[in-house]
N, C-alpha and C positions, 0 to 999 in steps of 0.2 A: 567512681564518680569524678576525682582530680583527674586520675588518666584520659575520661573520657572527652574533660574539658580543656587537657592540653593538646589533646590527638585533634581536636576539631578546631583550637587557635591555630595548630600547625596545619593543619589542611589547610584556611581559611589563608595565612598567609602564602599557602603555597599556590592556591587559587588566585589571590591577587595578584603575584607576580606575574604569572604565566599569564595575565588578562591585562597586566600594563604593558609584559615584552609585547606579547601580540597586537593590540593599540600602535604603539612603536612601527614596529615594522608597519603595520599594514600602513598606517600613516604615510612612512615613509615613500611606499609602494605608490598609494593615492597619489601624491606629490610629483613626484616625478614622473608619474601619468598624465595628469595636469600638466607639467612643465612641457610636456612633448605634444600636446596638442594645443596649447598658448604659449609657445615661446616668446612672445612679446612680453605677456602678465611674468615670466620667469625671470626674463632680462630687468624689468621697472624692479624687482622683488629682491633681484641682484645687486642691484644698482640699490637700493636703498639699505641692507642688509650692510653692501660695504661701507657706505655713509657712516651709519650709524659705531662701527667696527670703528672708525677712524676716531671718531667725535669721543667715544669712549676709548681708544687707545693715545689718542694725537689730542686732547682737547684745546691748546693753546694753536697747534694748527690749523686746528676743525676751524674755532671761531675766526681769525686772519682769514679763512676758504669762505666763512657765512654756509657752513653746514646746517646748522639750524642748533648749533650746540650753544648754550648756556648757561655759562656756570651757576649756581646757587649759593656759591659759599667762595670769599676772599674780597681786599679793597677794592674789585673792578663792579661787583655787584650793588657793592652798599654806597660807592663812593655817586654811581647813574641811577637817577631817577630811571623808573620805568616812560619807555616813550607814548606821550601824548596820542590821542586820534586827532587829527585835522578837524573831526565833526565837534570834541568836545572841549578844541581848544577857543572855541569863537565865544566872544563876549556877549 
């Protein structure tokens, strides 16, 4: 009975890898099929991907560039109010 229920955890995880590689690749596969008939949606997808790469690699850069990066923790966060709307700054 134990054999039987370790024999069917080891299938089961054998099962799920083979069903994540698979996922993976074909993914992958999907993707870059997509890329080759919208290169444009590839290029915006490019272009934002490295953005973001920067903002998390360069973050004192990113924000000087106005990447869209924002710290959440140090004296530059806590020291700036967050900024006002125009609509909800009128008396």
């Amino acid at each position: 009975m134990l054999a039987t229920l370790v024999g069917l955890s080891m299938l089961l995880a054998l099962v799920g890898g083979i069903a994540t590689l698979a996922g993976v690749l074909l993914g992958r596969r999907l993707r870059a099929h997509h890329d080759r008939r919208h290169p444009a949606q590839a290029a915006a997808r490019h272009r934002d991907r490295y953005g973001r790469r920067l903002a998390a690699e360069w973050p004192l850069l990113a924000q000087t560039l106005g990447l869209g990066y924002r710290g959440t923790c140090g004296p530059a966060s806590i020291a700036s109010p967050p900024p006002s709307s125009s609509l909800t700054a009128r008396a």
